[in-house]
Residue, then its C-alpha position, 0 to 999 in steps of 0.5 A: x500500500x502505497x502513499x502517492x505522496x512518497x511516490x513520484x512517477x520512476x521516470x523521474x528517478x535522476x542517476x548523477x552525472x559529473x563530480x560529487x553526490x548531489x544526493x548529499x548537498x541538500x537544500x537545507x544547506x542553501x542560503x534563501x533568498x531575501x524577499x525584503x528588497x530593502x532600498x526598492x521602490x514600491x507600489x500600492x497593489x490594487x485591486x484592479x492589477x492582480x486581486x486573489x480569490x483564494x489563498x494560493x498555497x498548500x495548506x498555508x505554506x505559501x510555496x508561491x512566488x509570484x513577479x510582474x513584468x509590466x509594460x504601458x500600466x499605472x506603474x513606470x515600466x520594469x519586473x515587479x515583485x508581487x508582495x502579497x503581505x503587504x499588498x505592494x508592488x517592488x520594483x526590481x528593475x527597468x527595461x534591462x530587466x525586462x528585456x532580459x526576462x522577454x528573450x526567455x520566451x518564444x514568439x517575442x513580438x507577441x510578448x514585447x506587446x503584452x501589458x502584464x506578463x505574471x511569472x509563477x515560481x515554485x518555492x520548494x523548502x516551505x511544502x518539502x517538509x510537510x509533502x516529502x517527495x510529492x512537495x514537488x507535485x503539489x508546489x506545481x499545482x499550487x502555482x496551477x491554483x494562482x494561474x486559474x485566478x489570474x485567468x478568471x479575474x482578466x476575463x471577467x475584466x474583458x482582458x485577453x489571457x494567454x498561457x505560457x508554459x514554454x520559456x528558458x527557464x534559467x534565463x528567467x530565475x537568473x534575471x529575476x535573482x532566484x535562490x536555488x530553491x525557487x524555480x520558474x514554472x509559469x506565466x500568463x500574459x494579459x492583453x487589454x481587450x481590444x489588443x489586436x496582437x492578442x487577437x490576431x495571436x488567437x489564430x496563429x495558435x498562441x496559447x494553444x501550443x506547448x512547448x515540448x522539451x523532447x528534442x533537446x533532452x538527449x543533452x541531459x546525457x553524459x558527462x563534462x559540459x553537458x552534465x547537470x549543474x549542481x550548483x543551482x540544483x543541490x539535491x537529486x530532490x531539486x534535480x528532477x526539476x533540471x530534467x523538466x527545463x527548457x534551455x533551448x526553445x529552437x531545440x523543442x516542438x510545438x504541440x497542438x491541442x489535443x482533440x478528446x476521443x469518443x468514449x464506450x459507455x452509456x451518455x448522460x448529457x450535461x444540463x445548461x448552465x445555471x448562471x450564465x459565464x457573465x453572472x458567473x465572473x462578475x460574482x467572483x469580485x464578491x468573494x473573499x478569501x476564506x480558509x480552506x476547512x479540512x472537515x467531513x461534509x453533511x449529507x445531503x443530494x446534489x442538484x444536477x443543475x449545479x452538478x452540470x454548472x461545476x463541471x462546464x464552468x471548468x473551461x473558464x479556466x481554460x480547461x487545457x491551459x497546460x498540457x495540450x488536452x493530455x488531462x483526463x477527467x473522471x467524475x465519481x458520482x455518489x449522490x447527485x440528484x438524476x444520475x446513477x452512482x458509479x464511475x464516469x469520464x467527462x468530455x468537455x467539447x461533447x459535454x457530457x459525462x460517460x459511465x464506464x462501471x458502477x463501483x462507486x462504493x463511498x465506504x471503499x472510496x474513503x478508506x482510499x484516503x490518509x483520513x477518510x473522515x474528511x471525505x465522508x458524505x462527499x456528493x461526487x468526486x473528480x479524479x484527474x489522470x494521465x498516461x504519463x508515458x504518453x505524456x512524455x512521448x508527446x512533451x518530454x519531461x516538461x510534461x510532468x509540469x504540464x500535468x500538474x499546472x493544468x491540474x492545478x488549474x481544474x482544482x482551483x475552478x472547481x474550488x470557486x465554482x463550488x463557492x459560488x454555488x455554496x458547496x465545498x470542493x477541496x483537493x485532498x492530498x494524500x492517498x493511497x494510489x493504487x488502491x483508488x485506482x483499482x477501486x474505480x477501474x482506471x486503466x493501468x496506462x494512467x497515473x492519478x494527478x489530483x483528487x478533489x471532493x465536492x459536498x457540502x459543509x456542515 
């Protein structure tokens, strides 16, 4: 019986190159980086530039780091750091700066043009502790969570968002000064709304693309000049990490979107929305942080009107904005109002849900998890899977980060979604993998990313 968070896929598994054990040189050893940024200029954070639904963090550790690259805004031009204590942005540097951060990317006409680029970092030693081996995972769909309110607050301000998943990743952590446990991850580009460059990159397939690492991983093989460097990278922990990295956008692929496939199984067509995308994104500028509470839902049925509104509010958040369409979403129904309990998979572009068995036995399914109390009387439940070999075969190892960013993204719509409607969507972290695989027939082929219940509290 295995914990998924002391698992991480065995693909991942690095064997050292080059000089000295990095298995021995541990983060903990490493100097953090000082956030004060003392003798910066700062200014207010308004709720106009970037407010937040939620706080994004595993379990309150703040494993987020979050920077602006601003062009033609109310602040001078420059690379910002968003320090979200003080609701203030710090001023790290001018046009040098961002000009240095823009090369990181491809299509540079398209970014040289954005108003807001938002960088995502992954801030490693506050969720090891706590994660383990899985810190990794869950830091990756924390900065999912922060991109998913980014994207919705842009549209519900009429802004145009673009995804950025393909970017040098040492370029952007050497110019914005990152310490060795901080990595670049993310980032989202915002358009005003009448921006033609956005408008005309919707055609060219911008935000459409990932950018896979695949062609250039064969420079991860050896010694000597090509070995890893462990000096920004100190564990094998931390190195997983290196394999992901993109250090030559002309080395790596572009990859389309995707298209789902048909699935066996008995349909069950999805019902209308039950607030329109407009009333939906106006009311998130009515929601409040709150804590995320860890309790045991009250029993209760589910309506299948706002059972249909979770799973199609999902695409706001840009259902595949990481991971070219590779996520597969698996709803488990255990009480919700019309629809037979069992198993399902979700294809959003035919909206509807299609039933592949009927073992969706709530007292199995909660003994799945390290606490079954908090999952009891949960209404449904979503698993996000992936053929993580297909993934790679598609992306490379930067498919791993894909995976979990989109993840990220689908758990904190749902997660809003949910509030809006006055339920409770909560991920839950720790399970047992294999178990809950076998108990909702999910194919050997695939991994489970992410888990999140929906119910409602007591």
């Amino acid at each position: 019986m295995r914990y998924f968070s002391e698992i991480y896929h065995e693909s991942t598994q690095y064997i050292p190159h080059g000089s000295g054990d990095p298995v021995i040189m541990h983060w903990e050893k490493q100097a953090y980086a000082d956030k004060r940024y003392e003798g910066c200029q700062r200014y207010p954070l308004t709720a106009g530039f970037m407010p937040l639904l939620a706080p994004v963090s595993a379990d309150y550790l703040d494993p987020v780091g979050v920077y602006a690259v601003v062009h033609e805004s109310d602040v001078p031009d420059g690379v910002y750091y968003v320090d979200l204590d003080d609701s203030k942005l710090v001023k790290l540097g001018g046009e040098d700066v961002r000009k240095a951060i823009l090369s990181a990317f491809p299509e540079q006409e398209f970014v040289k043009e954005s108003q807001t680029i938002f960088l995502y970092t992954g801030i490693l030693e506050r969720a090891v502790w706590r994660f383990r081996e899985a810190a990794y995972r869950q830091v990756q769909m924390d900065v999912g969570s922060a991109c998913a309110n980014t994207i919705l607050l842009a549209k519900s301000r009429g802004q145009k968002v673009f995804t950025l998943g393909g970017f040098v990743d040492d370029s952007i952590a050497v110019a914005l000064k990152l310490g060795a446990t901080e990595m670049p991850m993310a980032a989202i580009a915002i358009f005003p709304e009448k921006s033609m460059v956005a408008f005309n990159s919707v055609d060219d397939g911008v935000g459409e693309l990932a950018y896979s690492n695949h062609a250039e991983m064969n420079a991860y093989v050896g010694d000597g000049e090509n070995s890893f460097d462990i000096s920004r990278y100190p564990s094998r922990f931390m190195l997983q990490n290196h394999l992901e990295n993109i250090d030559d956008l002309n080395l790596c692929m572009k990859v389309r979107r995707l298209n789902a496939q048909a699935l066996p199984g008995d349909e069950f067509p999805l019902t209308p929305s039950k607030f329109t995308n407009e009333y939906y994104l106006r009311e998130l500028w009515y929601l409040r942080a709150d804590r995320k509470v860890k309790a045991p839902f009250a029993h209760g049925t589910l309506d299948l009107d706002d059972f249909s509104s979770l799973l199609r509010w999902l695409e706001l958040a840009q259902i595949n904005a990481f991971g070219a369409g590779l996520i597969k979403i698996w709803i488990v129904v255990f009480d919700v109002m019309f629809v037979y309990a069992g198993v399902y998979r979700y294809i959003p572009v035919r909206k509807s849900i299609y039933m592949q068995s009927g073992s969706a036995n709530p007292k199995r399914f909660v003994k799945c998890f390290a606490v079954p109390e908090q999952v009891q009387n949960a209404m449904f439940a979503v698993v996000l899977t992936s053929n993580l070999n297909e993934s790679c075969n598609v992306l490379g190892n930067r498919g791993y980060r894909y995976m979990n960013l989109n993840a990220g993204v689908l758990t904190e719509s749902l997660y809003v979604s949910a509030r809006l409607l006055n339920k409770t969507a909560r991920e839950e972290h720790f399970f047992y993998h294999d178990e809950l695989k076998r108990l909702l027939d999910i194919p050997e082929t695939e991994s489970i990313i992410s888990t999140v219940v929906v119910g409602k509290n007591k």
